[in-house]
N, C-alpha and C positions, 0 to 999 in steps of 0.2 A: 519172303521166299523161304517158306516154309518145307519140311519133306524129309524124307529119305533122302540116301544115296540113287538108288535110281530116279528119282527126279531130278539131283545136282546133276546126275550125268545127262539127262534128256537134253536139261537145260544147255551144259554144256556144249553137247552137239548139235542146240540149236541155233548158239553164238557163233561156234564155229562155221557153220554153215550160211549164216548169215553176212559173215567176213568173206567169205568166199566171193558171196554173189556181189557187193559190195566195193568198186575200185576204191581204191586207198584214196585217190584226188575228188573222191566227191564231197561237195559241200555244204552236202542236207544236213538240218541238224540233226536228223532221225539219224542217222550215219553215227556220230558224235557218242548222241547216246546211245546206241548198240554196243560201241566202246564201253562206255563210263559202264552199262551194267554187268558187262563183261567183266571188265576191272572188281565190279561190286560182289559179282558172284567168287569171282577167287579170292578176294579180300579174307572173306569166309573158309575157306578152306589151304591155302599156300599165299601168307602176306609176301614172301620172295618172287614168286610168281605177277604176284596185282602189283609190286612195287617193277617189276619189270615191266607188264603191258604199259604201265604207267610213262616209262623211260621211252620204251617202242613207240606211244603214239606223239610225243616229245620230239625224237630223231624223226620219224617222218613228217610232223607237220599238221598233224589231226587235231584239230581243236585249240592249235594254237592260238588263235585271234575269238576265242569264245570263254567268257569268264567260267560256263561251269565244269571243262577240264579242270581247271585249278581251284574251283572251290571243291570239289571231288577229291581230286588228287591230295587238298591239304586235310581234308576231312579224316581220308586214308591215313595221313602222317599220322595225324593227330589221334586217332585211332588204334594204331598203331605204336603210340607211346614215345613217336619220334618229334616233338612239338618243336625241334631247333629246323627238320625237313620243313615240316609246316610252316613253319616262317619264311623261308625261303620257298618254298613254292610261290606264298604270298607274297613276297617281296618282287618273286617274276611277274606276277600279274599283275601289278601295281607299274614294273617299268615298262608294263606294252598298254599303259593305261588303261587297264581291264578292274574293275571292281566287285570282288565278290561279296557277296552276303552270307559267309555261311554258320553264322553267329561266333564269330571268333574264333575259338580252340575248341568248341564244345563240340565233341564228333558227333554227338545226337543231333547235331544243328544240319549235319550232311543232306546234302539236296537233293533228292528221290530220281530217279532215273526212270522219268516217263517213253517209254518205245512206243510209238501209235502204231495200235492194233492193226492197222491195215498192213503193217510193215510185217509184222510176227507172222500176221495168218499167209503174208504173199512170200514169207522163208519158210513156213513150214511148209504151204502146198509143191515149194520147189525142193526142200529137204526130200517129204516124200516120194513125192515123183523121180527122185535120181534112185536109179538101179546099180551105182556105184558102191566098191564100203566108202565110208566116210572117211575124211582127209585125218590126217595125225593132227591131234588136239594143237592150236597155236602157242600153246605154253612149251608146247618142245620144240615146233621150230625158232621160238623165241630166246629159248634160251643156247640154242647153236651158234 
């Protein structure tokens, strides 16, 4: 994910708009990872931020019962230079008997966040079609 700033923002507003459309209780994994690359893309730009959505999808229950929340999220630690977070992310997935692979500590081992295409093209035909402005980025009502 390559680009400029206006493509992190496109991108952004494409996440967000896809959270939108998206109830929080659903449990596609296409859902899951709309999340994780969410997470991935602010990782890149505000780690306080991705370490929040991280806590957010945590407190509501998103991707709890799926291993690659928490191989993501320790990937993120570990990334992030926090390797004692990492461990404990890891040690939560191990006591809801979930087993990640995401080759240890090595953040290069982090697991790609495939979104299937049918999902992007059916947010963005509904992104474009709203005649609305577009909702306040989820990182500020997150952090309220």
């Amino acid at each position: 994910h390559s680009g400029g700033p206006d493509q992190a923002q496109a991108r952004d507003r494409l996440y967000r708009k896809a959270q939108l459309l998206v109830p929080e209780t659903c449990k596609d994994p296409a859902h899951l990872a709309l999340w994780l690359g969410y997470a991935a893309e602010l990782s890149r730009v505000d780690e306080a931020k991705a370490r929040t959505t991280y806590g957010y999808l945590k407190a509501r229950g998103i991707g709890q019962d799926d291993a690659r929340f928490y191989a993501h999220w320790a990937a993120f630690e570990d990334a992030a230079g926090k390797p004692e977070a990492a461990k404990d992310v890891r040690e939560t997935a191990a006591s809801k008997g979930l087993v990640i692979d995401d080759g240890g500590s090595a953040p290069t081992a982090a697991v790609a966040v495939a979104v299937p295409t049918a999902t992007v093209e059916a947010v963005t035909e509904a992104a474009e079609a709203e005649a609305a402005p577009p909702p306040p980025p989820l990182s500020t009502a997150l952090s309220a």
